[in-house]
C-alpha positions in Angstrom: 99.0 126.7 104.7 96.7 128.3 107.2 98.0 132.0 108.4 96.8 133.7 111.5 97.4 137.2 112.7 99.1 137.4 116.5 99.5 140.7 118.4 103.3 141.5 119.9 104.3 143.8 121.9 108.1 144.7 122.4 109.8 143.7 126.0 112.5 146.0 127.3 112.8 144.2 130.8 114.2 140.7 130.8 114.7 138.1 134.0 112.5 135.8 136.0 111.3 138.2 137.8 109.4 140.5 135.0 108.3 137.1 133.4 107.0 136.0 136.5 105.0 139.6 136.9 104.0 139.3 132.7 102.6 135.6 133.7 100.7 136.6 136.3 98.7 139.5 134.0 98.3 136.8 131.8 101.0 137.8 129.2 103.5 135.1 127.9 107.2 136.0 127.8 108.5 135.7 123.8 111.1 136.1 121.5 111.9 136.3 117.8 114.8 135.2 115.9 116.3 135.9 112.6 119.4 134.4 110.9 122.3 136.8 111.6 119.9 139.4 114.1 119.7 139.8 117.5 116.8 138.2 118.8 113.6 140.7 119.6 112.1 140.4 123.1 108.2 140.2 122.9 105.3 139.4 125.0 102.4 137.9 124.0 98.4 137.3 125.4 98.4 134.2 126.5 94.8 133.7 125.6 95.4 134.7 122.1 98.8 132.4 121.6 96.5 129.6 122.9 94.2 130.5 120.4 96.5 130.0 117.9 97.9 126.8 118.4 94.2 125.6 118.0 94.4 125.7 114.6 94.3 122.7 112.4 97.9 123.5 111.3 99.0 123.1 114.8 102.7 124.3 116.0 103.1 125.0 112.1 101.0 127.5 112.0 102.2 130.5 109.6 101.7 133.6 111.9 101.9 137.4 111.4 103.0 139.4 114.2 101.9 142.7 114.4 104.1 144.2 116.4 103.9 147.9 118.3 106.2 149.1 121.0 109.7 150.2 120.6 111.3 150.7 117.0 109.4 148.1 115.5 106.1 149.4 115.6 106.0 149.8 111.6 106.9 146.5 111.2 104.9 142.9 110.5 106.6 140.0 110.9 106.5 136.1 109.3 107.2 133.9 111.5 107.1 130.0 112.7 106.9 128.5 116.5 110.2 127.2 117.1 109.9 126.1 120.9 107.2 126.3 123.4 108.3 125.8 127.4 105.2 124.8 129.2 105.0 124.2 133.0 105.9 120.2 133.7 102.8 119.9 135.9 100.4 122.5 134.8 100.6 122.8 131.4 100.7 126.4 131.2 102.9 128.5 128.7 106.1 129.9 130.3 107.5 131.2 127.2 107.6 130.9 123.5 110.3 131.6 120.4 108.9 132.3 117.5 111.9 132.3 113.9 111.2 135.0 111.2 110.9 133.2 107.9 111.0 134.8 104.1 108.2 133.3 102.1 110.3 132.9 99.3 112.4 131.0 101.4 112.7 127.4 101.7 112.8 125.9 104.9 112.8 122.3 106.9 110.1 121.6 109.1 108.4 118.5 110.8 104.8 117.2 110.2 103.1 115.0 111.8 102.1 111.6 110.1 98.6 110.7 110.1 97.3 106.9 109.5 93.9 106.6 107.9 91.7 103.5 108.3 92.0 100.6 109.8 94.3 97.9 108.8 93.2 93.7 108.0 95.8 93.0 110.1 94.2 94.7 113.2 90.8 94.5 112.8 90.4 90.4 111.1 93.6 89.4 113.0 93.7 91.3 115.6 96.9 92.4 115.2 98.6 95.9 116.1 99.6 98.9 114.5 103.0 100.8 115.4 103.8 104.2 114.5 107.7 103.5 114.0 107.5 107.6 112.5 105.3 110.2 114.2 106.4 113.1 112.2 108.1 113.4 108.8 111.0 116.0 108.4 110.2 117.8 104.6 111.8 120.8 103.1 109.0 123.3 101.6 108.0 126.9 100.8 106.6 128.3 104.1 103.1 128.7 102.5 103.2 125.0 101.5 103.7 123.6 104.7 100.8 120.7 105.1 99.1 120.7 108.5 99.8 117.0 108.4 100.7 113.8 105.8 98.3 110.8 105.9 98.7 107.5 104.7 96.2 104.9 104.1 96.6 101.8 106.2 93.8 100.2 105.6 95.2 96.8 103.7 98.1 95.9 106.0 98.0 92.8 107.0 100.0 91.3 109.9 103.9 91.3 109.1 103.4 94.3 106.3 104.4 97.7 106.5 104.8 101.6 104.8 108.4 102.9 103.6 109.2 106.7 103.4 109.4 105.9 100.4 105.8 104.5 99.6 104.0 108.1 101.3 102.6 110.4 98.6 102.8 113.9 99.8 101.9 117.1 98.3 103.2 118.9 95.5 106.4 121.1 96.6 107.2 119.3 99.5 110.2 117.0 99.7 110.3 114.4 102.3 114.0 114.6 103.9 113.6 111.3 106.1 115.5 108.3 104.8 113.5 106.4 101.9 114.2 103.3 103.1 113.0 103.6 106.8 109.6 101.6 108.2 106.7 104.6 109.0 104.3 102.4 110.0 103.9 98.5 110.5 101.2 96.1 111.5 102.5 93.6 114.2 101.1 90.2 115.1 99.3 90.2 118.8 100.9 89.5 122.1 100.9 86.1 123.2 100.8 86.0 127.0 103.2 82.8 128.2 101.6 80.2 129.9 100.6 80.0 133.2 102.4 77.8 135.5 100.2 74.7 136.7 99.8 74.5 140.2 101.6 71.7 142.3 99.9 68.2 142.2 98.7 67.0 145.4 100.5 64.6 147.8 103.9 66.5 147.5 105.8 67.5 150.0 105.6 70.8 151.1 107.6 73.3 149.9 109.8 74.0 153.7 110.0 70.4 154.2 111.1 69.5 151.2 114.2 72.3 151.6 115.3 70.7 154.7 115.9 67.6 153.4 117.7 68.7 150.7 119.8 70.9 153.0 120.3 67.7 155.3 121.5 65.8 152.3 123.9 68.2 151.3 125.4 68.5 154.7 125.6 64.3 154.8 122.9 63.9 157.6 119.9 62.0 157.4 116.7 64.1 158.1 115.6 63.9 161.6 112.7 62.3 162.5 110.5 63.6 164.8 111.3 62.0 168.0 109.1 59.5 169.6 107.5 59.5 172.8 109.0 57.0 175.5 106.5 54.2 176.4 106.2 53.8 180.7 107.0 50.4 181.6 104.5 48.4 182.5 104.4 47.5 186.4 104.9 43.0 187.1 101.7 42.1 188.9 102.2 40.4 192.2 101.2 37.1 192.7 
């Protein structure tokens, strides 16, 4: 399990406002919680945070904070990401909670499930693969969290599939998801519906076609159109 060392510095002001202020120097608004403690305002460089998450363990990243500021200046701390809020249109951080763990403890986290090569189904039959699980729930030591769990796909053909149950994962870690469940399957392609042909020629048109039928619901026979009146013709004179 990869472990990374994160700067914290304690937060005596709380509210929008001050977050808004610690945003804008480029500071993330933070806090730490601990089973059966109140939780420990922090703020965090954003640029450092970011840097971070950019490890291979992702989100699950083990992290140290060395914290100074206020009484805890003497004090490291373990801790996991529990929840990042990100702006909905920018993407930026808006604040982060971090959980202090014990690395003795055991604990439940997810991790995300990885498929490796390509499967006969997809790339002979041109079927598709569906990811039915993205992340596997597993209860482990902190320092044996995996970055990630793959599975090798690579002889699925169309109709097959993974189980829970069928994923190998690494030693001390126990998968909590229910053995039974589909991870993965390979489905056959799409098969777009015909087209509709396009009306034979010599029919009626469409309009006309719905007048009569109107007409012969009402009990009328369809007009004709009406027929210009011939002049008479004039008697010669003898």
């Amino acid at each position: 399990m990869e472990k990374v060392i994160l700067k914290a510095e304690v937060r005596e002001e709380t509210g929008k406002r001050v977050a808004k202020d610690l945003r804008n120097k480029g500071l993330v608004p933070a806090n730490v919680y601990r089973s059966g403690k109140a939780a420990t305002s922090l703020t965090v460089a954003d640029k450092e945070l970011r840097g971070v998450l950019h490890t291979k363990a992702g989100e699950n990243v083990l992290i140290t904070l060395k914290v100074s500021g206020g009484e805890s200046s003497a004090k490291d701390r373990t801790v996991l990401i529990k929840e990042i809020q990100r702006h909905p249109v920018r993407d930026s951080i808006l604040h982060v909670d971090f959980n202090e763990i014990s690395l003795t403890e055991v604990l439940e986290v997810n991790v995300p499930l990885v498929a490796r090569g390509e499967p006969a189904g997809v790339k002979i039959d041109g079927g598709l693969l569906e990811h039915v699980l993205r992340e596997l729930s597993v209860e482990c030591l902190p320092t044996d969290i995996p970055a990630k769990i793959e599975v090798d796909v690579s002889a699925l053909k169309i109709g097959e599939h993974i189980l829970v149950k069928d994923i190998k994962v690494p030693e001390g870690v126990k998968v909590l998801n229910d053995p039974e469940l589909i991870a993965l399957i390979v489905k056959a392609p799409k098969v777009e519906a015909p087209k509709e042909e396009a009306v034979a020629g010599g029919e009626e048109p469409e309009l006309i076609r719905k007048k009569k039928e109107e007409a012969a619901v009402e009990g009328e026979e369809p007009k004709e159109a009406p027929v210009a009146a011939k002049e008479p013709k004039k008697e010669e004179k003898k």
